[in-house]
MARRO-98548 format. One record per residue (C-alpha): residue number from 1; residue in three letters; chain; x, y, z. Coordinates in Angstrom, 3 decimals. Each point is the difference from the previous one (the first is absolute). Layout:
<nodes>
<node num="NUM" residuo="ala" cadena="A" x="X" y="Y" z="Z"/>
...
</nodes>
This chain:
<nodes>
<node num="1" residuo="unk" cadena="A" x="100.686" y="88.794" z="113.046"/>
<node num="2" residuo="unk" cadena="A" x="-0.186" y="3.038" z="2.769"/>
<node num="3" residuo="unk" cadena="A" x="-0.371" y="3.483" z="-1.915"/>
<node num="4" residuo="unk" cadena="A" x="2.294" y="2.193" z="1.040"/>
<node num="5" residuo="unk" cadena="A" x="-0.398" y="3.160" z="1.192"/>
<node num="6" residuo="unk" cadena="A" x="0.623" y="3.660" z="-2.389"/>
<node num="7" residuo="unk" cadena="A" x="2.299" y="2.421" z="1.116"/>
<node num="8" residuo="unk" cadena="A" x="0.200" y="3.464" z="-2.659"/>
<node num="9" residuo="unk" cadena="A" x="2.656" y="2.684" z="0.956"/>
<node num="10" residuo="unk" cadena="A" x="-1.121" y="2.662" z="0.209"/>
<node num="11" residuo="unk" cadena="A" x="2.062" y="1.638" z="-3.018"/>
<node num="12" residuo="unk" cadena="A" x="-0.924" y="-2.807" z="-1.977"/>
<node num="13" residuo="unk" cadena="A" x="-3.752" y="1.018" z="0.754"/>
<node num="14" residuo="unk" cadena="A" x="1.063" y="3.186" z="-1.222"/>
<node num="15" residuo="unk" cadena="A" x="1.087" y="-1.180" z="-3.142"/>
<node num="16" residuo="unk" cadena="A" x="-3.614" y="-2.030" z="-0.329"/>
<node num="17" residuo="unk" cadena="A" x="-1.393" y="2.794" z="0.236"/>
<node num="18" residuo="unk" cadena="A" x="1.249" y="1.614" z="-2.815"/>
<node num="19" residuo="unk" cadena="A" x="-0.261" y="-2.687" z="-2.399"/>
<node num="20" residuo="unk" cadena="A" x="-2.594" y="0.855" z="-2.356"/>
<node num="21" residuo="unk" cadena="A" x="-3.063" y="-1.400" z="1.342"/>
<node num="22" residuo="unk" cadena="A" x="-0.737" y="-3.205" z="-2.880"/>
<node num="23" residuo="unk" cadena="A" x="3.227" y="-0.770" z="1.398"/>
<node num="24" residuo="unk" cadena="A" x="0.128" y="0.632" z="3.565"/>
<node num="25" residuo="unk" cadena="A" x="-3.086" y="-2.568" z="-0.008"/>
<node num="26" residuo="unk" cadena="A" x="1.529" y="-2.570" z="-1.793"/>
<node num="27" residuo="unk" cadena="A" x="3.404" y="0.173" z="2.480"/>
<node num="28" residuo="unk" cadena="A" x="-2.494" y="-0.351" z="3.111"/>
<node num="29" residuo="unk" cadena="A" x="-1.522" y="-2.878" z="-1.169"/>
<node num="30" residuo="unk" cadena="A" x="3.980" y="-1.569" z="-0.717"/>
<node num="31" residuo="unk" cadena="A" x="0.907" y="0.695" z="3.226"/>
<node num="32" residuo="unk" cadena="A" x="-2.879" y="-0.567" z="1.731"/>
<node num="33" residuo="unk" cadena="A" x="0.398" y="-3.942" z="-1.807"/>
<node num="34" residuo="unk" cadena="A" x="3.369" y="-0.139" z="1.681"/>
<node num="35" residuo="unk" cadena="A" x="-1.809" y="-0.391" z="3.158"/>
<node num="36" residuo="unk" cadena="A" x="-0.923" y="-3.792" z="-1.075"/>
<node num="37" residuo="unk" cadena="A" x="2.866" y="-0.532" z="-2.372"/>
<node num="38" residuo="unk" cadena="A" x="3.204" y="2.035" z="0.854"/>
<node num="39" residuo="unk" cadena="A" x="2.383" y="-2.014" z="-2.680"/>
<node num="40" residuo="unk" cadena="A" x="-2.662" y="0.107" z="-2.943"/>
<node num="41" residuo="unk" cadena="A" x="1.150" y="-1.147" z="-3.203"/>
<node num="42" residuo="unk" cadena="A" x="2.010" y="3.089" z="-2.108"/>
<node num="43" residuo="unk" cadena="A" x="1.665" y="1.279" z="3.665"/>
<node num="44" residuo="unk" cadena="A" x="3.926" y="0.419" z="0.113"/>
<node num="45" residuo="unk" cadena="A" x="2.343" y="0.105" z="2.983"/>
<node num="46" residuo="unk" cadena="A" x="2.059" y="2.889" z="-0.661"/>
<node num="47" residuo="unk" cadena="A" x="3.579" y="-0.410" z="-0.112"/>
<node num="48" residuo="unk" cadena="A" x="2.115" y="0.519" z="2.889"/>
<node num="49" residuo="unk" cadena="A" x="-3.350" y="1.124" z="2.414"/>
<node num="50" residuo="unk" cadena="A" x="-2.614" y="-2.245" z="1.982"/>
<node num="51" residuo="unk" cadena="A" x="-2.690" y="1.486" z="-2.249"/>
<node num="52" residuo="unk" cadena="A" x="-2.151" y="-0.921" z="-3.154"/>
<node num="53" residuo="unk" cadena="A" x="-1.951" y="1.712" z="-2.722"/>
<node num="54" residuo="unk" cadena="A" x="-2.991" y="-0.413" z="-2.159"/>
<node num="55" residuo="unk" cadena="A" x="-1.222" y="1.839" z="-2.753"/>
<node num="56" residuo="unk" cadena="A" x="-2.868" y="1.695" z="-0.896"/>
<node num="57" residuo="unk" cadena="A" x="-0.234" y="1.323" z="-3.113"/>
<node num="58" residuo="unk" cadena="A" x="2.769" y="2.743" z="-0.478"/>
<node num="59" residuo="unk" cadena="A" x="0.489" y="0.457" z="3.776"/>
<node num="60" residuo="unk" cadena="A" x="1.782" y="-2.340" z="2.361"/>
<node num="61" residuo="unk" cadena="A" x="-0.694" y="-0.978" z="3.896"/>
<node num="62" residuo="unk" cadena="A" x="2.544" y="-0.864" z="1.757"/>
<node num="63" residuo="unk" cadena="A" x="-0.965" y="-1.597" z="3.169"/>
<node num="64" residuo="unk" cadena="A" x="1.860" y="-2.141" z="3.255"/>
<node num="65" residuo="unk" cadena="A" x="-1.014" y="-2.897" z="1.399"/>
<node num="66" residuo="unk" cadena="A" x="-0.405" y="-1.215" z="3.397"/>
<node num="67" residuo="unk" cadena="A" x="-1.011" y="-3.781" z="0.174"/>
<node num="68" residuo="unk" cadena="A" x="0.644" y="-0.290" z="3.822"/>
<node num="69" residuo="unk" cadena="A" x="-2.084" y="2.893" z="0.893"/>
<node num="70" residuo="unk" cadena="A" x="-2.783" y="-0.242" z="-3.295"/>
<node num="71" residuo="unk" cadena="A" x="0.417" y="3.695" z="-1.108"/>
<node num="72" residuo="unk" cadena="A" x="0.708" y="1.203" z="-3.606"/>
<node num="73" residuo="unk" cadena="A" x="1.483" y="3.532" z="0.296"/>
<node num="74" residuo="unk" cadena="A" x="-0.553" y="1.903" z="-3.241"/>
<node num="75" residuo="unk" cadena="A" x="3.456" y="2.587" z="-0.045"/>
<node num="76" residuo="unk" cadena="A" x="-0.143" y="1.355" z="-3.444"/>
<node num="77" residuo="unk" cadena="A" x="-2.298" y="0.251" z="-3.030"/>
<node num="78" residuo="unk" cadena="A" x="1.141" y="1.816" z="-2.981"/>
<node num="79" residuo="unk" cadena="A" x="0.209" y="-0.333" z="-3.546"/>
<node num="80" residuo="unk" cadena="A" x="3.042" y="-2.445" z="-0.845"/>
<node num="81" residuo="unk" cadena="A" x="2.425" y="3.304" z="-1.196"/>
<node num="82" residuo="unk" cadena="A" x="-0.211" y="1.490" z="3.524"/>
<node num="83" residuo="unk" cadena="A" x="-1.184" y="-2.459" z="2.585"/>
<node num="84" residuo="unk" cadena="A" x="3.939" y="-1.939" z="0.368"/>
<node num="85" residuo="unk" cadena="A" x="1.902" y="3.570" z="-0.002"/>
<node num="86" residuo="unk" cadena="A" x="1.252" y="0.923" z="3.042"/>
<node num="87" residuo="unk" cadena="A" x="-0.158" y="-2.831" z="2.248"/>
<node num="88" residuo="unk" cadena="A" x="-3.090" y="-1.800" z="1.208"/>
</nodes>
C-alpha cells in the first residue's frame, strides 16, 4: 500500500501546539500513522461531511482523506467538547 502524504492546517498546527506536550507527542505520532493507514481501526466518517475522526485520549483529530491524490489533511484537533462546534 502507497503512504500517503500529511497535510496539517495551519490552525490545526496551532492547536498542536498548545496541547500539553505528553499529549501533543502522542497526537504526532497518530497522525503521523495515518500516513500508512488513513482508515485505522476506531476512525469514524462524520455524519453529513467527507471527513473522519480518531481519538486520542480526551482529544479528537479530525482529518480528510484524499485516496486519488495520497494526502491526509489534518483540519482540526481538539478535545471532543470543542473540536465539532462550529463547523469543521
Amino acid at each position: 500500500m502507497a503512504s500517503y502524504r500529511l497535510f496539517i492546517k495551519p490552525s490545526a498546527a496551532k492547536e498542536i501546539e498548545a496541547l500539553p506536550k505528553k499529549e501533543r507527542i502522542r497526537v504526532i505520532h497518530r497522525i503521523q500513522d495515518l500516513s500508512e493507514d488513513p482508515r485505522p481501526s476506531g476512525c469514524e466518517k462524520l455524519s453529513g461531511q467527507d471527513k473522519f475522526r480518531i481519538r486520542q485520549g480526551q482529544y479528537r483529530i479530525v482529518y480528510s482523506v484524499s485516496d486519488k491524490e495520497l494526502v491526509i489533511c489534518v483540519v482540526k484537533v481538539g478535545p471532543r467538547k470543542d473540536v465539532y462546534r462550529g463547523g469543521i
